[in-house]
C-alpha positions, 0 to 999 in steps of 0.5 A, spaced: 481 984 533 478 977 535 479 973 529 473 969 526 472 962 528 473 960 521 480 963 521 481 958 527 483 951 524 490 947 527 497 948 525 499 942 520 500 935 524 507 934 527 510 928 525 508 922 532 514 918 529 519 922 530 516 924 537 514 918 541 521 915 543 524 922 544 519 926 547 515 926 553 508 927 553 502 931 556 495 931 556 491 935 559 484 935 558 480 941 562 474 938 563 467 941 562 471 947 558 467 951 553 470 953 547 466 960 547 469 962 553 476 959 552 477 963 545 474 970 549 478 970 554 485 968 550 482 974 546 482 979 551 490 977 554 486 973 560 490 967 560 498 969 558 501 963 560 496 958 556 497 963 550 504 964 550 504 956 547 497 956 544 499 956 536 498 963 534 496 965 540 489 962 539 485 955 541 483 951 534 476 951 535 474 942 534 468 937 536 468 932 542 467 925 540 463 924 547 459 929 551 461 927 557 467 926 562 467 918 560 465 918 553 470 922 551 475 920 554 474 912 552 476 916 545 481 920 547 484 914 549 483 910 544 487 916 539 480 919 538 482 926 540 478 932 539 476 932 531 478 939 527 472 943 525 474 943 519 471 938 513 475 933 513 479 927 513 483 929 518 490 925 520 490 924 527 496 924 532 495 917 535 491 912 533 490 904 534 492 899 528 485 898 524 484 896 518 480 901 513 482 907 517 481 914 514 485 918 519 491 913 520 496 917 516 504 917 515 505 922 520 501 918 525 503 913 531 500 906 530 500 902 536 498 894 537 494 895 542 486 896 546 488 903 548 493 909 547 496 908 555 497 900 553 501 902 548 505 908 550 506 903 555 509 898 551 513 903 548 518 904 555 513 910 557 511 910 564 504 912 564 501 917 570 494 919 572 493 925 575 485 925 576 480 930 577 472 928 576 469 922 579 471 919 574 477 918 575 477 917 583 478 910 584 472 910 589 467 904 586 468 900 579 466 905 574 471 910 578 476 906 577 475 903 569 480 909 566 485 910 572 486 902 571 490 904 564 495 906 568 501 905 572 500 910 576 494 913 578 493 918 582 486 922 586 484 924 593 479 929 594 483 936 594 484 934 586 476 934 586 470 939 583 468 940 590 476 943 591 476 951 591 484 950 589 484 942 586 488 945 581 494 947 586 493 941 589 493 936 582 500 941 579 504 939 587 502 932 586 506 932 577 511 936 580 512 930 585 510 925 581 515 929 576 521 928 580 520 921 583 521 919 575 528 916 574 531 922 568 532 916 563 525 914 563 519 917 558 513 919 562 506 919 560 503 925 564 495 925 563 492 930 568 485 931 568 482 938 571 476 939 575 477 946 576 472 947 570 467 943 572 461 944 576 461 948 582 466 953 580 462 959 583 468 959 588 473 961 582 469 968 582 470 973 588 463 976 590 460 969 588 456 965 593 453 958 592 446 961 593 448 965 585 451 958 583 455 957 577 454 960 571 459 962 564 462 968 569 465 962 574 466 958 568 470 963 565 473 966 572 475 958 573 479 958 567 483 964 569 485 960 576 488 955 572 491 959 567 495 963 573 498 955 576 498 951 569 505 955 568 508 950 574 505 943 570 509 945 563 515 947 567 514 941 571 513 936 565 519 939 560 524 939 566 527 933 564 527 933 556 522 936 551 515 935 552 510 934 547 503 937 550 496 936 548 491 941 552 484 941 550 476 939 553 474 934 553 467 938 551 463 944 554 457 945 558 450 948 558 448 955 562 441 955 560 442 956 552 435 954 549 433 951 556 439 948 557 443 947 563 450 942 563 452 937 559 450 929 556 447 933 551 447 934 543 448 942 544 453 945 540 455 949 548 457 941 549 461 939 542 465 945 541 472 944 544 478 948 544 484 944 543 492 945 542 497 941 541 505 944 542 512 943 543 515 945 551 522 946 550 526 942 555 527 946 562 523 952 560 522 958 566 515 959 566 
């Protein structure tokens, strides 16, 4: 039986001094993903290789700080990462040296600078983009502003929303990226999936443009990811543990009291999943 979305709160946060140093990481945030669709398919067995890292098998339901692809992300990077749902305070993983913050815990990795890329950066990590949305395609100023973070940044138009295999595209560019990187050096893998994104009505069989997207495609991009996300945590884990973050980076409309897409104050939009969890070094997947 589904559990309840009350039962679904996070495990207890790990310790992100121990980690950062002695771990490589991975953030993976699937962009436009809504939490009703992500927790409905893990239910029913629709995504196996994203469950069988997911703590107990299930996304923790939390809330965005931003509404759409640039806001959350200036958060996330600055170590505001999806909020548990739950009251809180909640201790987050990372988090910039601020005097007077509530969230900034024993367990949390502090860094002296402006963001988390800089600052991992500082701590001997080579930092990597991997792009999806226009937000990270490097084509004007605005575009520009989050790959700029860091050292290496990655996009072309098959990682696109317009791609009907961008994911394919995107995990072959971290496998390349992956094996280029000298085996002593700590990576920092950020990959930000398109698949989600509006248009994704290609992800469905029987599905035309003149249909458009809707929560069936939605869903049907996420079992395409599924069925490839195998490769990239084999490919981030190859050369030693690899701590990961898989979340949203929030959701998306499909005319829920009139409304449709997201940059909206709708609960379709705040509502993310998120996980976090270990991938132990040179796992088969």
């Amino acid at each position: 039986m589904p559990r309840s979305d009350a039962a679904r709160t996070g495990p207890v946060p790990p310790d992100m001094n121990r980690i950062v140093g002695s771990h490589d990481l991975l953030l993976v945030t699937l962009d436009t993903l809504r939490y009703d669709v992500a927790r409905e398919l893990a239910d029913e067995g629709a995504l196996p290789n994203l469950a069988r890292h997911l703590p107990g098998g299930w996304w923790e339901m939390r809330h965005s700080p931003g509404s759409f692809t640039y806001a959350a992300h200036q958060a996330f990077f600055a170590g505001f990462l999806p909020t548990p749902a739950s009251p809180g305070p909640h201790p987050r993983l990372f988090a910039a040296r601020f005097e007077g913050s509530e969230s900034t815990a024993e367990g949390t990795w502090v860094f002296d600078a402006p963001d988390l890329v800089t600052g991992l950066a500082g701590a001997g990590y080579h930092t990597v983009c991997i792009g999806g949305v226009g937000f990270f395609n490097k084509r004007g100023a605005l575009g520009s502003v989050l790959p700029g973070l860091f050292t290496e940044s990655h996009w072309e138009p098959e990682f696109g929303v317009t791609s009907p295999v961008s994911f394919e595209a995107q995990v072959a560019r971290a496998e390349e990226v992956v094996a280029a990187l000298p085996a002593g050096r700590r990576l920092f893998l950020f990959v930000n999936v398109s698949a989600l994104h509006q248009p994704n009505w290609f992800h469905l069989p029987g599905a035309t443009a003149g249909s458009g997207d809707s929560r069936a495609t939605h869903a049907a991009a996420l079992r395409y990811v599924d069925r490839h996300i195998g490769r990239l945590f084999a490919a981030a884990s190859s050369r030693r543990p690899c701590f990961a973050v898989v979340c949203s980076d929030h959701g998306t409309a499909y005319g829920e009291d009139g409304h449709t897409g997201h940059r909206i104050g709708h609960e379709t939009v705040w509502t993310v999943p998120y996980a976090h969890f270990i991938l132990d070094h040179c796992e088969k997947t």
